[in-house]
SERO-4910 file (N, C-alpha, C, O; in steps of 0.05 Angstrom, whole numbers):
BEGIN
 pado doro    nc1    nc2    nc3   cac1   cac2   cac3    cc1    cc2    cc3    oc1    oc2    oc3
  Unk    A   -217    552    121   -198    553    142   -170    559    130   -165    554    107
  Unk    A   -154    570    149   -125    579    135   -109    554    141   -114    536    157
  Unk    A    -88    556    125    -60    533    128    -36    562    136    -46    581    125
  Unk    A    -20    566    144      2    572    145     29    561    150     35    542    165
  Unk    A     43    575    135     74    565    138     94    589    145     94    610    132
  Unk    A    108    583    165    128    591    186    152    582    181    158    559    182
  Unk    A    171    604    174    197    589    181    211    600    199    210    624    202
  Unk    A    231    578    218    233    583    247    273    579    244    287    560    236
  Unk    A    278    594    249    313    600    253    312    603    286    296    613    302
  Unk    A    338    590    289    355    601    313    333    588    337    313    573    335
  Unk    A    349    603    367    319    603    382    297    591    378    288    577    396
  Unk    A    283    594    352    257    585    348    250    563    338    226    558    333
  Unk    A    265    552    334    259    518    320    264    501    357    280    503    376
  Unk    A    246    490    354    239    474    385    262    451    380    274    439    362
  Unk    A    262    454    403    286    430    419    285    411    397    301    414    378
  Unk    A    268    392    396    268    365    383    278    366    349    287    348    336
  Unk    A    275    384    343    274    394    320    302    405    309    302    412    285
  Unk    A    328    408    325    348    422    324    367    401    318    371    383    334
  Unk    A    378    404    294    407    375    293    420    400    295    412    422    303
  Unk    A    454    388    283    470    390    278    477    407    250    479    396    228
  Unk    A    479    432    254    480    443    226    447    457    206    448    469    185
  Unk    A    425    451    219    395    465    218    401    484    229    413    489    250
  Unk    A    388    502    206    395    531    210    368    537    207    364    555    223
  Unk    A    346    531    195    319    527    195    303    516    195    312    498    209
  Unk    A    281    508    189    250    494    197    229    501    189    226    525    193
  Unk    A    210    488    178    188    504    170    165    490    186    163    466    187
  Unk    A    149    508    198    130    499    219    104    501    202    105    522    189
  Unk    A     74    485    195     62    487    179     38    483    196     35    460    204
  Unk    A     14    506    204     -7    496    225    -34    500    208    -33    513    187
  Unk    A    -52    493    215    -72    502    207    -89    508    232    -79    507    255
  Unk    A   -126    517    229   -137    527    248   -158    504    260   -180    508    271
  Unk    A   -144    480    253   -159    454    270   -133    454    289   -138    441    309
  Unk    A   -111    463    290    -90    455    311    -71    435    297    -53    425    310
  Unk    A    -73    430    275    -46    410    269    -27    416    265    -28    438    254
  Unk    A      1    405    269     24    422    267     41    402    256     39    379    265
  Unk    A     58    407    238     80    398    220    101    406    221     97    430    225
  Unk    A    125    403    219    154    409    220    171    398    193    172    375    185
  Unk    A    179    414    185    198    401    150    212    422    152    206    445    157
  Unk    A    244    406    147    270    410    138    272    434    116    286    455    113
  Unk    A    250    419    102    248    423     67    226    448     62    207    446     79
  Unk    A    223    467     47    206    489     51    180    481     23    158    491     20
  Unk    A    197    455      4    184    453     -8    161    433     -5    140    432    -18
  Unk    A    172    413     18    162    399     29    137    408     38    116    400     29
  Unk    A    143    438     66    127    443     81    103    463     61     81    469     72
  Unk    A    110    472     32     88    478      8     72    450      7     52    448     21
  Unk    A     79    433     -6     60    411    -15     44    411     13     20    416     15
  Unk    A     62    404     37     41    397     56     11    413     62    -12    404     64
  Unk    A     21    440     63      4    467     67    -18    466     48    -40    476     55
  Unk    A    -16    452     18    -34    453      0    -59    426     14    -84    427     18
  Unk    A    -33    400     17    -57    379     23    -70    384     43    -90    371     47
  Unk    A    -63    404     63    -81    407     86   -100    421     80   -122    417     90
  Unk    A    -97    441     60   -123    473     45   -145    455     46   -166    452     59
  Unk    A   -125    436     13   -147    418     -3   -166    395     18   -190    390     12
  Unk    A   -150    382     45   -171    366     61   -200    386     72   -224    384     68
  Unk    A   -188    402     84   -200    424    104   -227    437     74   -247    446     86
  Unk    A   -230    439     51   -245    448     34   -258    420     18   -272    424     -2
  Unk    A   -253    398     25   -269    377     16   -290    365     33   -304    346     25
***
């Protein structure tokens, strides 16, 4: 199964997700439907990996 990571500027970062001064977002899904949101791009790497690594165990 794939993991992907998205990063979402402007417009595209969802309502909830929008402070003050976010200028981006990284959206992280895979193909069971889970979806993640991080500030941090390095963040939303680690996460993308632990999802590969669950989804292949």
């Amino acid at each position: 199964m794939a993991v992907a990571i998205v990063r979402l500027e402007g417009e595209d970062i969802p309502l909830e997700h929008r402070q003050s001064g976010t200028t981006a977002v990284f959206r992280v899904r895979n193909d069971e439907g889970a979806v993640l949101y991080f500030d941090d791009e390095v963040e939303a790497a680690k996460s993308a990996v632990e999802l590969s690594n669950a989804e292949h165990s």
